[in-house]
C-alpha positions in Angstrom: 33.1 89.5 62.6 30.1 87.0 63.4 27.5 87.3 65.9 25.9 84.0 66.5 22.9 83.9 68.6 23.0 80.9 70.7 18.8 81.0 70.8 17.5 82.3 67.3 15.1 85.2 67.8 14.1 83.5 71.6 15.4 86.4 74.1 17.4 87.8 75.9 18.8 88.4 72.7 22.1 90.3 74.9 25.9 89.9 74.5 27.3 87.6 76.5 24.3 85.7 77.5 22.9 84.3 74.5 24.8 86.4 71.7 28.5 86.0 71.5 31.1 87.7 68.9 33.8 85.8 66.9 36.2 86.8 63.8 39.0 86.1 62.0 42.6 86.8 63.5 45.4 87.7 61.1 47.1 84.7 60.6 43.0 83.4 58.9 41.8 81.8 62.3 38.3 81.8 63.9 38.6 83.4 67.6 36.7 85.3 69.9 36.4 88.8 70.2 38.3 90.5 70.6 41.2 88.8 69.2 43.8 91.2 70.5 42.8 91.1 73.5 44.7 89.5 76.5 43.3 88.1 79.6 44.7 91.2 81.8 43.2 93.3 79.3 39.7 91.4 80.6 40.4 91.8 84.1 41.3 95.1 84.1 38.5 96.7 81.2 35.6 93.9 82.8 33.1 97.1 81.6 32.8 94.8 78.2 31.5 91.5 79.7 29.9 92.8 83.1 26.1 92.2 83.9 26.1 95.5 85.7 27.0 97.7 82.8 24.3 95.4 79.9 27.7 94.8 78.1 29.1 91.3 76.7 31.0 92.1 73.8 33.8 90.5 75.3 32.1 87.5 77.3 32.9 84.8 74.5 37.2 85.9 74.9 36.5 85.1 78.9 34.8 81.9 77.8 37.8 80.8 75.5 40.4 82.1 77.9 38.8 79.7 80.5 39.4 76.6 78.3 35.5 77.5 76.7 33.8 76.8 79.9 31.8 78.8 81.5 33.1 79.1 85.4 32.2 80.2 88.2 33.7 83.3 87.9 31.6 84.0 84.6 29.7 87.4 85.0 25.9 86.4 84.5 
């Protein structure tokens, strides 16, 4: 896994808003995290990239899933 900090040591320093998660799938590609994950597993489990819970473990998967914009629909 890699955790890449958009900002450095500049805040917020949080998942999904500055901080994002990749790693390697099993066939030796660099995704986002969580890998496994399918979009309806997002839209139903939205706890992991959600402003109201301080979670965004899961915010870059949205990001990719949405062609690696950020839409309107995008949590923060």
């Amino acid at each position: 896994m890699f955790f890449i900090d958009l900002n450095g040591a500049l805040g917020p320093n949080r998942f999904g808003r500055d901080v994002f998660i990749f790693a390697i799938n099993d066939k030796g590609y660099l995704t986002s995290y969580p890998a496994h994950r399918s979009l309806n597993d997002l839209n139903s489990i939205k706890v992991y990239c959600a402003p109201n819970s301080n979670v965004g473990e899961w915010c870059a998967r949205k990001i990719e899933y949405d062609g690696w914009k950020i839409k309107d629909d995008y949590p923060w």
